[in-house]
LUMFIVO-786017 format. One record per residue (C-alpha): x, y, z; residue number from 0. Coordinates in steps of 0.1 Angstrom, whole numbers. Layout:
// LUMFIVO-786017
<atom u="X" v="Y" w="Z" i="NUM"/>
...
This chain:
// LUMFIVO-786017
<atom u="265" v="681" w="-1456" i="0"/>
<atom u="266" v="650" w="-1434" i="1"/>
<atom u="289" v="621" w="-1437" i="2"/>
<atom u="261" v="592" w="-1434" i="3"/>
<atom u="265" v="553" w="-1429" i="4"/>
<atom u="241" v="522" w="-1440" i="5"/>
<atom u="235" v="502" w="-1414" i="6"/>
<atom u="228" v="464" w="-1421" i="7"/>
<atom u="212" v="443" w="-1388" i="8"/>
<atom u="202" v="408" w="-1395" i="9"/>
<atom u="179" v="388" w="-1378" i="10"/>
<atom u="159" v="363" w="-1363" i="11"/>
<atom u="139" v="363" w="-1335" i="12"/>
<atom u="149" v="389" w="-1315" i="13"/>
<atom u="117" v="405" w="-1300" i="14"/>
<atom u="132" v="414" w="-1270" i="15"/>
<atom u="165" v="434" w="-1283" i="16"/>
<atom u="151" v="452" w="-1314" i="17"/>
<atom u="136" v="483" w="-1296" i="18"/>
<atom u="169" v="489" w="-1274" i="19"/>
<atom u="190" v="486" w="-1303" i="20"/>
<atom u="171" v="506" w="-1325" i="21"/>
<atom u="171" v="531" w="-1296" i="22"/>
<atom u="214" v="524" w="-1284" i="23"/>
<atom u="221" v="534" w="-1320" i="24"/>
<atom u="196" v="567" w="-1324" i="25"/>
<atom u="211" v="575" w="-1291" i="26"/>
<atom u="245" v="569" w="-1299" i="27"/>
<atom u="241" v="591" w="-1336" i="28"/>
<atom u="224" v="623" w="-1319" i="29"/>
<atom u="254" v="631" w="-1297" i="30"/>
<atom u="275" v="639" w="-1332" i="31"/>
<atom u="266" v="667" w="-1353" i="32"/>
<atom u="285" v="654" w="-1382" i="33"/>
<atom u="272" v="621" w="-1392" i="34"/>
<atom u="239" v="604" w="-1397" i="35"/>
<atom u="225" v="569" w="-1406" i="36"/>
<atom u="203" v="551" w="-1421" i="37"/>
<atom u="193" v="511" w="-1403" i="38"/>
<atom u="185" v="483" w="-1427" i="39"/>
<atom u="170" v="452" w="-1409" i="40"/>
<atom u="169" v="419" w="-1430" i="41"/>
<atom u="142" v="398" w="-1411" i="42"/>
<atom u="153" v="364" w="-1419" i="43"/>
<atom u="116" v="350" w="-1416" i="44"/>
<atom u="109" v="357" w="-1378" i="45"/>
<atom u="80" v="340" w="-1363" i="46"/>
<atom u="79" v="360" w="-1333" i="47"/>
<atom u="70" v="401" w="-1332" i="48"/>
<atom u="105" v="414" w="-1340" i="49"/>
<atom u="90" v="427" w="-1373" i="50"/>
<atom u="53" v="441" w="-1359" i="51"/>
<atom u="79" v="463" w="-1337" i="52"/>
<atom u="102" v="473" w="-1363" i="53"/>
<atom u="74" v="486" w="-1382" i="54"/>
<atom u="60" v="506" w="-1353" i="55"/>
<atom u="93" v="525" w="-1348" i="56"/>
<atom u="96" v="526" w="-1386" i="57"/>
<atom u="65" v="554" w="-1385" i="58"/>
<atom u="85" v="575" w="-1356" i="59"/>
<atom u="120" v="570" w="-1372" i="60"/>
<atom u="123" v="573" w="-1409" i="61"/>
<atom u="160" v="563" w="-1415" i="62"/>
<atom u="144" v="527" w="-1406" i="63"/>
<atom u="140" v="500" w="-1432" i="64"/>
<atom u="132" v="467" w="-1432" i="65"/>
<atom u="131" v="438" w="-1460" i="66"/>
<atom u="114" v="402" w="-1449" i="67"/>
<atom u="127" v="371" w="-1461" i="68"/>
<atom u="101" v="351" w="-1473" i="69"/>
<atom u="117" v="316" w="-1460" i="70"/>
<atom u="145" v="312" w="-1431" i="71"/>
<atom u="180" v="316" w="-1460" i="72"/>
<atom u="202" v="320" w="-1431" i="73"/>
<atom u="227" v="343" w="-1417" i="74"/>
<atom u="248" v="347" w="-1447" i="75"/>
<atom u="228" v="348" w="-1475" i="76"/>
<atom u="207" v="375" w="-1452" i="77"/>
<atom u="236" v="397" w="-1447" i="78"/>
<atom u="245" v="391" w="-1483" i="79"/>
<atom u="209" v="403" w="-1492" i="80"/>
<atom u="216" v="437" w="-1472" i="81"/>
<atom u="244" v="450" w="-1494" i="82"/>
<atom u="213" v="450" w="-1527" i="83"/>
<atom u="199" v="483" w="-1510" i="84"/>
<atom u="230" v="499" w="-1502" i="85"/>
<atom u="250" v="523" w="-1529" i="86"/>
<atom u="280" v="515" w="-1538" i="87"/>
<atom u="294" v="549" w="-1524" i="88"/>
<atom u="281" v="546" w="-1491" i="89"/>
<atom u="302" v="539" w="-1460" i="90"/>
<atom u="280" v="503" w="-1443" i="91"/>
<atom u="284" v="490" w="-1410" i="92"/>
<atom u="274" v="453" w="-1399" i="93"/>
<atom u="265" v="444" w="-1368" i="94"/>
<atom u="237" v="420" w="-1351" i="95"/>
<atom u="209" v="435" w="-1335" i="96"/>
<atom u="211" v="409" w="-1301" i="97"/>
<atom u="232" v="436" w="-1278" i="98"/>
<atom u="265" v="414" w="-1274" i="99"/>
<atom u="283" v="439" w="-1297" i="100"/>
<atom u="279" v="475" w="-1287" i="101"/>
<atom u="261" v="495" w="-1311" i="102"/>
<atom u="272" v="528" w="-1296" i="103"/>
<atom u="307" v="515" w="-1313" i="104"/>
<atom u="295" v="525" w="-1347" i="105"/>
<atom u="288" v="563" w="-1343" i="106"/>
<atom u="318" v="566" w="-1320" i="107"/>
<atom u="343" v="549" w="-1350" i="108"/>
<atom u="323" v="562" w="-1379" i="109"/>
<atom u="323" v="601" w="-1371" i="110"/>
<atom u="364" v="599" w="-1371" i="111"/>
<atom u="369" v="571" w="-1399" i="112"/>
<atom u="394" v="574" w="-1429" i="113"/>
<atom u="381" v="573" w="-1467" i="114"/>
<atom u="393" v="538" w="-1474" i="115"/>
<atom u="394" v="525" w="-1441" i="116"/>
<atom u="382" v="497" w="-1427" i="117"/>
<atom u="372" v="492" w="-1394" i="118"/>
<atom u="379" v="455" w="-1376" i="119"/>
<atom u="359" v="453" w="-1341" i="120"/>
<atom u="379" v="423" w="-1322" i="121"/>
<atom u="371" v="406" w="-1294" i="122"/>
<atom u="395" v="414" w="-1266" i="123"/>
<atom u="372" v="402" w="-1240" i="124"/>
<atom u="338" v="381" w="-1245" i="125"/>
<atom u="313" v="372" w="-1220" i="126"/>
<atom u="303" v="335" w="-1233" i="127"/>
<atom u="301" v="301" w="-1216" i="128"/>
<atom u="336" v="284" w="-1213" i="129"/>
<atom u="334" v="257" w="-1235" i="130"/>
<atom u="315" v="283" w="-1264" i="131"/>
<atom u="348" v="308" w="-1261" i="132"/>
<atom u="374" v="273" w="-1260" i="133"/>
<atom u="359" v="258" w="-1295" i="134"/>
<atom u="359" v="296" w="-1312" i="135"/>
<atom u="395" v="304" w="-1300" i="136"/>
<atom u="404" v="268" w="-1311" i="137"/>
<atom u="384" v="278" w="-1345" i="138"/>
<atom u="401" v="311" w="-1350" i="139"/>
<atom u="434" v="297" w="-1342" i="140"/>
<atom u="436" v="275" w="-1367" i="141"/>
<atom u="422" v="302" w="-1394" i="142"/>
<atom u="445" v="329" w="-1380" i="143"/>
<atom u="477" v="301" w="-1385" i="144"/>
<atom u="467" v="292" w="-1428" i="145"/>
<atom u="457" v="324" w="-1433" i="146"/>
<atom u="492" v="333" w="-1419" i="147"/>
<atom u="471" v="363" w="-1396" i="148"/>
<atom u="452" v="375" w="-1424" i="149"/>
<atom u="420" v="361" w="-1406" i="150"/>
<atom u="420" v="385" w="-1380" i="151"/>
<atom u="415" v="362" w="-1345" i="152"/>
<atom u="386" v="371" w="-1323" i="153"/>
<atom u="365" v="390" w="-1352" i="154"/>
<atom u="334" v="383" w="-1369" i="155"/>
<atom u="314" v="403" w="-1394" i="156"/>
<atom u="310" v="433" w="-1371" i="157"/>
<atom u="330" v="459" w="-1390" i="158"/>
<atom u="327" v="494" w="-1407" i="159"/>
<atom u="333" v="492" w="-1441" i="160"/>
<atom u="345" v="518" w="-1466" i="161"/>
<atom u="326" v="523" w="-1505" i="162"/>
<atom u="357" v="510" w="-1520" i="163"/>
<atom u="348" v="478" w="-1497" i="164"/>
<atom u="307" v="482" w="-1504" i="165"/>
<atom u="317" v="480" w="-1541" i="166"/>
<atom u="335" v="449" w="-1540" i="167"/>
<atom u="311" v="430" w="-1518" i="168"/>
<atom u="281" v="438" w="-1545" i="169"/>
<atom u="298" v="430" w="-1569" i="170"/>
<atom u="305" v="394" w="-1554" i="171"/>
<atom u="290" v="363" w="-1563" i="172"/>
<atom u="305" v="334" w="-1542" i="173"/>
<atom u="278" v="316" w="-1525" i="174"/>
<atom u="283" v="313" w="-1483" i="175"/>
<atom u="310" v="337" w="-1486" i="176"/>
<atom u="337" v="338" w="-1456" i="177"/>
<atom u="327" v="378" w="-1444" i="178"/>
<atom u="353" v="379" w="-1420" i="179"/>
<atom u="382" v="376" w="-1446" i="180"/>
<atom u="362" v="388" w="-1478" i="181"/>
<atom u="361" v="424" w="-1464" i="182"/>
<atom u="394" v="419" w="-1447" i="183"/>
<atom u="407" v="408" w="-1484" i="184"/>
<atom u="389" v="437" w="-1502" i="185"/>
<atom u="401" v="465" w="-1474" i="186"/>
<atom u="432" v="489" w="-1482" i="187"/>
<atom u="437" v="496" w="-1450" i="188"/>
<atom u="426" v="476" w="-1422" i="189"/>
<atom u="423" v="495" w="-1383" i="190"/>
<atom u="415" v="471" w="-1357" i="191"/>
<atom u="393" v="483" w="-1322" i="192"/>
<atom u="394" v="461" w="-1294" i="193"/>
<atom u="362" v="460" w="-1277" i="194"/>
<atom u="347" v="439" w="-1251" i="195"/>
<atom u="309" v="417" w="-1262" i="196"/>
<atom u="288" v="416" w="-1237" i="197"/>
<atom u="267" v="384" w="-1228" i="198"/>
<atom u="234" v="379" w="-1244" i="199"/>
<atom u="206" v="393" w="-1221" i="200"/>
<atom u="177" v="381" w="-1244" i="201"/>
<atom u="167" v="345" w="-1257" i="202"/>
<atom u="198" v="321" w="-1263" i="203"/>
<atom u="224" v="321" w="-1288" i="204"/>
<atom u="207" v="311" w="-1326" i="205"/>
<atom u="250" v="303" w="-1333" i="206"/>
<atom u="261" v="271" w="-1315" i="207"/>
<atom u="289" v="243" w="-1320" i="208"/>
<atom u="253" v="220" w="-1328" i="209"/>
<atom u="240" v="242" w="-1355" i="210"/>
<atom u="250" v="245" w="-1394" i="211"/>
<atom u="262" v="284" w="-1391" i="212"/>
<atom u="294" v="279" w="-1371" i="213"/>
<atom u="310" v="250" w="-1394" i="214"/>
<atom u="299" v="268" w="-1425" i="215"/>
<atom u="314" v="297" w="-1416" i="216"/>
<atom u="347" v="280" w="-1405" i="217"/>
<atom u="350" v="259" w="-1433" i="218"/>
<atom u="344" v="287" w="-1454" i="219"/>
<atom u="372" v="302" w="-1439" i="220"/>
<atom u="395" v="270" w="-1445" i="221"/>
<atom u="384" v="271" w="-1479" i="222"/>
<atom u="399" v="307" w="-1485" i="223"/>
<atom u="435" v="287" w="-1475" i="224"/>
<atom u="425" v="251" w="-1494" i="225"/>
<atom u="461" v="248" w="-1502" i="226"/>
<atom u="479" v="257" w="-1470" i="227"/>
<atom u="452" v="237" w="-1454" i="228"/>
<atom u="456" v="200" w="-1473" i="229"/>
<atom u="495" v="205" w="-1466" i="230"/>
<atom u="493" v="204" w="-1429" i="231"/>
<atom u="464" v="177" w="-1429" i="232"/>
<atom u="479" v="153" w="-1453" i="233"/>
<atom u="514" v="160" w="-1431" i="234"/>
<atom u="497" v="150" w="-1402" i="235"/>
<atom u="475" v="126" w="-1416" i="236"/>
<atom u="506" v="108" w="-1428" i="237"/>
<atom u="530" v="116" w="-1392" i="238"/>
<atom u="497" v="98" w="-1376" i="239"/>
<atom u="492" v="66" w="-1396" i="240"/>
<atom u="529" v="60" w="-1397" i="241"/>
<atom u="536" v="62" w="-1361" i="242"/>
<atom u="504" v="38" w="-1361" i="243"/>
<atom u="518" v="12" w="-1377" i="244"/>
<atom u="553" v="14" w="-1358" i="245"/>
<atom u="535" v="18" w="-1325" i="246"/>
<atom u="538" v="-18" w="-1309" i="247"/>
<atom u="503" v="-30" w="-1293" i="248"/>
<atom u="505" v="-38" w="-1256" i="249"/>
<atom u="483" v="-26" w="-1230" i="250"/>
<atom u="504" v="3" w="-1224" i="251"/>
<atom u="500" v="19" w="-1258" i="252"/>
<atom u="465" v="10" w="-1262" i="253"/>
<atom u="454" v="45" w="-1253" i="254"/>
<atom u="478" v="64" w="-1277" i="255"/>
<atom u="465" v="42" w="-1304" i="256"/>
<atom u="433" v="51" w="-1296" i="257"/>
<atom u="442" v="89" w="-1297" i="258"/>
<atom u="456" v="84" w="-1327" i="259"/>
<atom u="426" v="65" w="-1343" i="260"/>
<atom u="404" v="90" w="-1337" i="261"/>
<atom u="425" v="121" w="-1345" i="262"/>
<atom u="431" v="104" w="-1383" i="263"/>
<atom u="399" v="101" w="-1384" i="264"/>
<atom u="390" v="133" w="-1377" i="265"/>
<atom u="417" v="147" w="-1400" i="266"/>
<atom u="398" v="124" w="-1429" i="267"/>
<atom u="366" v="136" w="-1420" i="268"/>
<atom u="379" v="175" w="-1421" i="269"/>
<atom u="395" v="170" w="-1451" i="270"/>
<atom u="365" v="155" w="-1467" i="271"/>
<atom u="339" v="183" w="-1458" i="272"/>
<atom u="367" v="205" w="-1471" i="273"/>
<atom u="370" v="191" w="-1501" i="274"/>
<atom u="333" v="188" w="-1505" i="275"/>
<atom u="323" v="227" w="-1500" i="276"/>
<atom u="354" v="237" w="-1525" i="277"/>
<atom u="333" v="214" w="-1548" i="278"/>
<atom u="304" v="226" w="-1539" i="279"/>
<atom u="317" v="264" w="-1538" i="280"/>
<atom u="332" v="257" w="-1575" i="281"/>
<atom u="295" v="244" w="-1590" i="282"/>
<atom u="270" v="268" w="-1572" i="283"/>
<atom u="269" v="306" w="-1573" i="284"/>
<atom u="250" v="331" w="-1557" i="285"/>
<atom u="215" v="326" w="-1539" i="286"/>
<atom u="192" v="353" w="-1549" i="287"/>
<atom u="168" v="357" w="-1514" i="288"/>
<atom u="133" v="359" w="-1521" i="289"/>
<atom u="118" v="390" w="-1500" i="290"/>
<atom u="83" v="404" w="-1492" i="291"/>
């Protein structure tokens, strides 16, 4: 009997990839005799014909399934909706569906895994715009140093994930989880593969430093490590202020003042959306997504 894999692909808008990928991972599957798959897409409310072409390969290809989303929910809360149509014994693998991450990875990983192993695709070389690969190292950096390296650096949510994993995640209720630690932090054994992503061919990036995603995701990340966070903010919020009010104005020091202005503030400003989302995290479970 064949070892077989869930496949969960969220999206949005990605008319232009969802054929090749659908085809890359087929592909990739056929050249083991082993192993099979099934492919879950979560649409999260597309307006353009990713899900007319699903459904057109979904008649060819019967290990395709899709659920819509009857409203945009967002990436996490899409991915979340995924794991409700996988068994809690199956092996599930997460990736997106725009080509950056290589879905020939899965098949490849898969057909020699481990029974409780879990499978960590990092970033040892990406193909982004400067600035976009700056602010995420600076982002993982910082997660990777008050997790003390139990954020992984350079990983997101693409990852192979053992039952024992699956089981957890269903059973999980937080709302806007962290998915790059909450399958770390459920894993008994954690294998990383370094892999290169590619730059996106299609459409532009839906995952910017001006959209919501990005900050959710790394204050969600923070708020795994509330503690060790607050320590070195207050630290420094207090090393700041203090060498403020010692710091004697002249022309000279107006710059450093400056500096020092603006990074308290933006120490305040962290803390406060930190404190915020534990608060917010504490009062607010689960968001059930509605689907067609």
């Amino acid at each position: 009997m064949k070892k077989k894999i869930s496949i969960i692909a969220t999206f949005y808008n990605e008319e232009k990839s969802i054929e090749k990928f659908i085809n890359r991972i087929d592909n990739s599957f056929k050249k083991f005799k082993k192993i099979d798959y099934d492919l879950i897409f979560i649409d999260d409310c597309s307006t353009d014909s990713s899900n007319i072409l699903i459904k057109k390969k979904q008649k060819k290809n019967k290990k395709i399934k899709i659920k819509t989303l009857i409203k945009r929910y967002g990436h996490n809360l899409s991915l979340q909706t995924g794991f409700d149509f996988i068994s809690k014994k199956n092996f599930v693998a997460v990736i997106d569906c725009d080509l950056q991450d290589d879905p020939e990875l899965i098949a490849k990983n898969f057909v020699k895994i481990k029974q409780n192993e879990t499978i960590h695709f990092v970033r040892k070389k990406r193909e982004d715009p400067i600035f976009q690969k700056f602010y995420s190292y600076l982002a993982y950096r910082m997660l990777n140093f008050i997790s003390k390296g139990k954020i992984i650096m350079q990983t997101s949510h693409f990852k192979i994930l053992p039952p024992i994993v699956v089981s957890k995640v269903k059973k999980n209720r937080e709302i806007d989880p962290y998915w790059n630690y909450l399958f770390t932090k459920f894993s008994l054994v954690n294998k990383i593969v370094y892999y290169a992503k590619k730059k996106r061919v299609y459409g532009s990036s839906k995952f910017t430093i001006f959209t919501l995603n990005p900050w959710l995701n790394f204050f969600s990340g923070i708020n795994c490590f509330r503690k060790k966070f607050i320590t070195i903010i207050s630290t420094l919020l207090i090393i700041n202020i203090t060498t403020l009010l010692l710091t004697y104005y002249n022309f000279y020091n107006a710059i450093v003042i400056l500096f020092l202005t603006l990074f308290s503030c933006l120490l305040i400003t962290s803390l406060s959306i930190s404190s915020y989302l534990h608060y917010y995290k504490k009062k607010n479970k689960r968001i059930y997504c509605i689907y067609k």
